[in-house]
VMD Tcl script that builds the backbone (N, CA, C; Angstrom):
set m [mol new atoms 228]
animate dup $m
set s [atomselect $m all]
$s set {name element resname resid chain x y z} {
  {N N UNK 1 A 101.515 141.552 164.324}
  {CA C UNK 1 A 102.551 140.578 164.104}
  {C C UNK 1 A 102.452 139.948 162.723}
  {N N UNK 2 A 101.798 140.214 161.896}
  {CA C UNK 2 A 100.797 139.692 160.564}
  {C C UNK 2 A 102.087 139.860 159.687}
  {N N UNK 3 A 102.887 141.195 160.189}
  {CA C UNK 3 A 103.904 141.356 159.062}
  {C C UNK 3 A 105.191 140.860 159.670}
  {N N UNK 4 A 105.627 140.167 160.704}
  {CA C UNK 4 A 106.701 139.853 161.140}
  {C C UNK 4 A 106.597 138.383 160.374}
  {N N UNK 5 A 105.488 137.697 160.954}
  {CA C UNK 5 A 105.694 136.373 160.631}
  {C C UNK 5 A 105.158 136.295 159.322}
  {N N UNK 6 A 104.920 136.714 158.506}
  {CA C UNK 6 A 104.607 136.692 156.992}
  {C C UNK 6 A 105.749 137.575 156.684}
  {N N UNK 7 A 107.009 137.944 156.910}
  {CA C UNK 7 A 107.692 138.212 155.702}
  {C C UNK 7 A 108.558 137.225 155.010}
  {N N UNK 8 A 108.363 137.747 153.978}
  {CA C UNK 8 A 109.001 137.666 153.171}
  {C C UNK 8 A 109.872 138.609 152.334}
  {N N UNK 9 A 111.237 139.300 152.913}
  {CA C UNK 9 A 111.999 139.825 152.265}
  {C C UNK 9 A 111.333 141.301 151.919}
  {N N UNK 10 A 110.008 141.429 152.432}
  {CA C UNK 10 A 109.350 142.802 152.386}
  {C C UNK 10 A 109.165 143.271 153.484}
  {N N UNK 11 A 108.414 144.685 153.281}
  {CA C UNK 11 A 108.080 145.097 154.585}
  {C C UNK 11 A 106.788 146.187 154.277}
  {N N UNK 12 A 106.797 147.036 154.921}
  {CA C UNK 12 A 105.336 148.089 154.819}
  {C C UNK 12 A 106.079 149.127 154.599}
  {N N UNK 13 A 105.667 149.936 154.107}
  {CA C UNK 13 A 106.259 151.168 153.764}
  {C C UNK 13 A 105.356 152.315 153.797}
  {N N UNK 14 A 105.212 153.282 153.427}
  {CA C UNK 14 A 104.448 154.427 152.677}
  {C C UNK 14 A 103.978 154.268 151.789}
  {N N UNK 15 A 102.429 154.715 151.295}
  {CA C UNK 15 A 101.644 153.925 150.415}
  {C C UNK 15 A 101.641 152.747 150.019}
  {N N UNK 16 A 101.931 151.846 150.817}
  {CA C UNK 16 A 101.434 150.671 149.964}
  {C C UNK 16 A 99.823 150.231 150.577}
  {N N UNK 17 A 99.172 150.967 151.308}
  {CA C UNK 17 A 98.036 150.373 151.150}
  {C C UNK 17 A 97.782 150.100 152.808}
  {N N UNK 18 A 98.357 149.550 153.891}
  {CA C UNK 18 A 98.005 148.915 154.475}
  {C C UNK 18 A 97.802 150.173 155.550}
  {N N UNK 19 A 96.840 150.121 156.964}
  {CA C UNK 19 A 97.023 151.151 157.724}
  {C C UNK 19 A 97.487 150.605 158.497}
  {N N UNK 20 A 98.585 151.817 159.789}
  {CA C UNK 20 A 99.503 151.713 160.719}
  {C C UNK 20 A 98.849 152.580 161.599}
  {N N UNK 21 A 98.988 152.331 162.856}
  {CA C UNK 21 A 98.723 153.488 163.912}
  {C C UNK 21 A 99.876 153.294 164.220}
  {N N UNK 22 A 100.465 154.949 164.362}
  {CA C UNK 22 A 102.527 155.167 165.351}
  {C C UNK 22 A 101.690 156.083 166.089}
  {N N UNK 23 A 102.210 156.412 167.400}
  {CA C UNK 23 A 101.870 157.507 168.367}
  {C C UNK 23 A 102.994 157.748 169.348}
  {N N UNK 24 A 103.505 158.507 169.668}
  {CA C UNK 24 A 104.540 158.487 171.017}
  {C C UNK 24 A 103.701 159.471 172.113}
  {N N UNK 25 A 104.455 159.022 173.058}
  {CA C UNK 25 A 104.347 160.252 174.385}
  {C C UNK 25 A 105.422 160.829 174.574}
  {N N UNK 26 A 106.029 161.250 173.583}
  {CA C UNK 26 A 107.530 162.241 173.838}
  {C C UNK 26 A 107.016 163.297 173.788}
  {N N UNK 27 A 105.907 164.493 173.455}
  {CA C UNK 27 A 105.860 165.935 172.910}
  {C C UNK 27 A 105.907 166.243 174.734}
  {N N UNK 28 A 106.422 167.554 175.001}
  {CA C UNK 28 A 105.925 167.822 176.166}
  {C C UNK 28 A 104.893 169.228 176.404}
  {N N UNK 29 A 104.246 169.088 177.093}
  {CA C UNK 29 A 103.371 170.007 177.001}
  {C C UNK 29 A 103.763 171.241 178.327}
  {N N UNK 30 A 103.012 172.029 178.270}
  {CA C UNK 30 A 103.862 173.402 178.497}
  {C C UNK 30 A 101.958 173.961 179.191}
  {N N UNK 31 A 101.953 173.733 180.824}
  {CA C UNK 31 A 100.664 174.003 181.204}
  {C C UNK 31 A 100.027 175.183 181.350}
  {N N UNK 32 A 101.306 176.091 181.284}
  {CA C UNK 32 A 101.305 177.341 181.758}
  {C C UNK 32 A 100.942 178.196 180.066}
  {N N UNK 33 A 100.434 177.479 179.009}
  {CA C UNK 33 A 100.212 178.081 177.632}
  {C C UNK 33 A 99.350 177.471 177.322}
  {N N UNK 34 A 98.254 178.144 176.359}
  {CA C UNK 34 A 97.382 177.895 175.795}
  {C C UNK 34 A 98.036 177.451 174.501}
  {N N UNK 35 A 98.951 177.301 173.978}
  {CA C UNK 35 A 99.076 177.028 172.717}
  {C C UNK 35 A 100.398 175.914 172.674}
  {N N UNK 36 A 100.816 174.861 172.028}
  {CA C UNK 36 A 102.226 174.168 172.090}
  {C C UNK 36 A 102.973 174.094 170.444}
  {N N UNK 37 A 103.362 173.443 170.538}
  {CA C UNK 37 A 104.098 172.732 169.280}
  {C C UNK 37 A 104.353 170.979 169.218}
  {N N UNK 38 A 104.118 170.715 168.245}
  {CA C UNK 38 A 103.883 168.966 168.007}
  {C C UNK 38 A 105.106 168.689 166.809}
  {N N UNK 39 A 106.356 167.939 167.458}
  {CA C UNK 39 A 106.868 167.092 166.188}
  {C C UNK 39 A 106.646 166.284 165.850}
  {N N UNK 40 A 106.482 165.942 164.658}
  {CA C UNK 40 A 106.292 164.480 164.163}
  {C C UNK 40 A 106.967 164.340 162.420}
  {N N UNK 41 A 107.280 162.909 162.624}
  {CA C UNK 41 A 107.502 162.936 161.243}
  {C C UNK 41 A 106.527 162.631 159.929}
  {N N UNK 42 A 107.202 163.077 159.143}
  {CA C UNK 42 A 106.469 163.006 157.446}
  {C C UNK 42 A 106.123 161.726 157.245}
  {N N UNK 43 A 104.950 161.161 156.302}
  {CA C UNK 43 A 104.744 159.664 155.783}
  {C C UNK 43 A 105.625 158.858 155.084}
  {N N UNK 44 A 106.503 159.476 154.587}
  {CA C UNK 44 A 107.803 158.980 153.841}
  {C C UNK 44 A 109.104 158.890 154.665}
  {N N UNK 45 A 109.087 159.079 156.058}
  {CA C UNK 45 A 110.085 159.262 156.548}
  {C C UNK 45 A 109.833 158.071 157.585}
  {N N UNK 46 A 108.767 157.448 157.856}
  {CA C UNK 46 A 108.427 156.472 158.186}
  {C C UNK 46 A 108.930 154.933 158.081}
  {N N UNK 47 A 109.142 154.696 156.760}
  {CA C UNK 47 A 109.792 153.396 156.805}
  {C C UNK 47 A 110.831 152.968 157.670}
  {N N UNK 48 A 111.749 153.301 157.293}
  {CA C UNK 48 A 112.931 152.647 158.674}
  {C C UNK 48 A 112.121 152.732 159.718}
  {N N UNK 49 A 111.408 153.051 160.243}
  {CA C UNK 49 A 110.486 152.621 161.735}
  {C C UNK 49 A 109.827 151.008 161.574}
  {N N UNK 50 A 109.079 151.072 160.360}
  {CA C UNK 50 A 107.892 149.628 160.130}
  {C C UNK 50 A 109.434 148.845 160.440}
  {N N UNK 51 A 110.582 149.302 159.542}
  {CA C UNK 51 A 111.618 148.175 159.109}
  {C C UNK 51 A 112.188 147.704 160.665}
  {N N UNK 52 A 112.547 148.145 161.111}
  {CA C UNK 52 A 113.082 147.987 162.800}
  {C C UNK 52 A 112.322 147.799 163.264}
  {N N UNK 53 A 110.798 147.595 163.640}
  {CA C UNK 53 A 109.879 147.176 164.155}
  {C C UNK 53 A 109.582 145.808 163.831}
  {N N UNK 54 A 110.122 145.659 162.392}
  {CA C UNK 54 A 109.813 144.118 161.910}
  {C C UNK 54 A 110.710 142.766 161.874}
  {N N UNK 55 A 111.705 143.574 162.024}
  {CA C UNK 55 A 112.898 143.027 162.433}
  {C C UNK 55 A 112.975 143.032 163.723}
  {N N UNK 56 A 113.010 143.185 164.648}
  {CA C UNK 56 A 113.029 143.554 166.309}
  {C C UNK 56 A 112.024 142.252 166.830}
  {N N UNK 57 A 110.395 142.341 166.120}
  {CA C UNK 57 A 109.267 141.019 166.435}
  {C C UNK 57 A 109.985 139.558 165.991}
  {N N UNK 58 A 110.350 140.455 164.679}
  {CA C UNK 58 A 110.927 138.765 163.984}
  {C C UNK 58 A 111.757 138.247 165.094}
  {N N UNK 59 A 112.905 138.813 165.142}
  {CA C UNK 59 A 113.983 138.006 165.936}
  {C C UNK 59 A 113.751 137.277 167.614}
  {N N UNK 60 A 112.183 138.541 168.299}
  {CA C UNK 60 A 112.022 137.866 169.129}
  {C C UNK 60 A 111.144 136.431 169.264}
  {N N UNK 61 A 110.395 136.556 167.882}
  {CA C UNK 61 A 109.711 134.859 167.615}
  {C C UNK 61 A 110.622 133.807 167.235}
  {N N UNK 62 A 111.914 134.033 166.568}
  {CA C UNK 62 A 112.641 133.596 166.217}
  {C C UNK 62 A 113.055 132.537 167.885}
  {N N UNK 63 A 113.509 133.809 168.285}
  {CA C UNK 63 A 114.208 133.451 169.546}
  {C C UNK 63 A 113.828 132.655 170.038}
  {N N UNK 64 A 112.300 133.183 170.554}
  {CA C UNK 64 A 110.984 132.195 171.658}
  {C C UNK 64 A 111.315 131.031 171.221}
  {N N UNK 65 A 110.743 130.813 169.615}
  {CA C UNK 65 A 111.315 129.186 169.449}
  {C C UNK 65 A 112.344 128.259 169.303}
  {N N UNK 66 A 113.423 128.992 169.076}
  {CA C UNK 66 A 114.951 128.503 169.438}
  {C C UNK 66 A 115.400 128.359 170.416}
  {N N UNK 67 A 115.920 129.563 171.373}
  {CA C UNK 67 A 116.158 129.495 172.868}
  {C C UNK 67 A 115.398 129.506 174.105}
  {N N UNK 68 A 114.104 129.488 174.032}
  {CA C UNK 68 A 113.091 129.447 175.224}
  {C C UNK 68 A 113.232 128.379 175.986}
  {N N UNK 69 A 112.840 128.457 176.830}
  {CA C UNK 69 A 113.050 126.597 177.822}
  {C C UNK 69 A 111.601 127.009 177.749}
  {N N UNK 70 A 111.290 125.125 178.046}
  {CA C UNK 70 A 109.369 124.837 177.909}
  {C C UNK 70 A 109.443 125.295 178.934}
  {N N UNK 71 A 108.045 125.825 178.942}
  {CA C UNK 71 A 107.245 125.958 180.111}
  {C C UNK 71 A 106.538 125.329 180.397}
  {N N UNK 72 A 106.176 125.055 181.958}
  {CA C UNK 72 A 105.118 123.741 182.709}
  {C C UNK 72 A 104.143 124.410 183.378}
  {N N UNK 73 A 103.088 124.097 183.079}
  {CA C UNK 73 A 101.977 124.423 184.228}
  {C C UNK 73 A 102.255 124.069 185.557}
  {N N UNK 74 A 101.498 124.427 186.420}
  {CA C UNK 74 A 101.427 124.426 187.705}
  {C C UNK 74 A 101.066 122.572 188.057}
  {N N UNK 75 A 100.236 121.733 187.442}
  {CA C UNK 75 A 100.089 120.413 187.137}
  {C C UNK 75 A 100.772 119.694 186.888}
  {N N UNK 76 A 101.986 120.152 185.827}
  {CA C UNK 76 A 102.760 119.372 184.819}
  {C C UNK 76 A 104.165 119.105 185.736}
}
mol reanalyze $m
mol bondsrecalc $m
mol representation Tube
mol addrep $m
C-alpha cells in the first residue's frame, strides 16, 4: 500500500528500481502431459497493471475515509 498512499502523481513502472511480485492462477495445466505452455507478460508491458492497481487501493482508502460509517466495538 506504500505506493497508493504515497503517491504522488507517480507510479512504479519497469525499471525503476523497486521489486514487485505479480503471479496469477490462470495457466491451465494439462495432467495427461508431461510438458505445458506458460503465458505471461513482458517487463515493459507491465505498467498499466502497477497503474490500475494503484488507482483501484487509492480510491478504496479514499472511500474508507469518506463514506465508511464508524464502527463500534462490541462495548461501545
Amino acid at each position: 500500500m506504500s505506493l497508493e498512499i504515497g503517491k504522488v502523481n507517480g507510479i512504479d513502472a519497469d525499471l525503476v528500481g523497486d521489486i514487485l511480485l505479480e503471479f496469477s492462477t490462470t495457466n491451465v495445466s494439462n495432467p495427461s502431459s508431461m510438458t505445458g505452455a506458460i503465458e505471461f507478460l513482458f517487463n515493459n508491458s507491465t505498467t498499466f497493471l502497477f497503474d490500475a492497481t494503484i488507482q483501484y487501493v487509492e480510491e478504496a482508502i479514499v472511500n474508507s475515509m469518506i463514506a465508511a460509517e464508524t464502527m463500534r466495538g462490541q462495548q461501545n
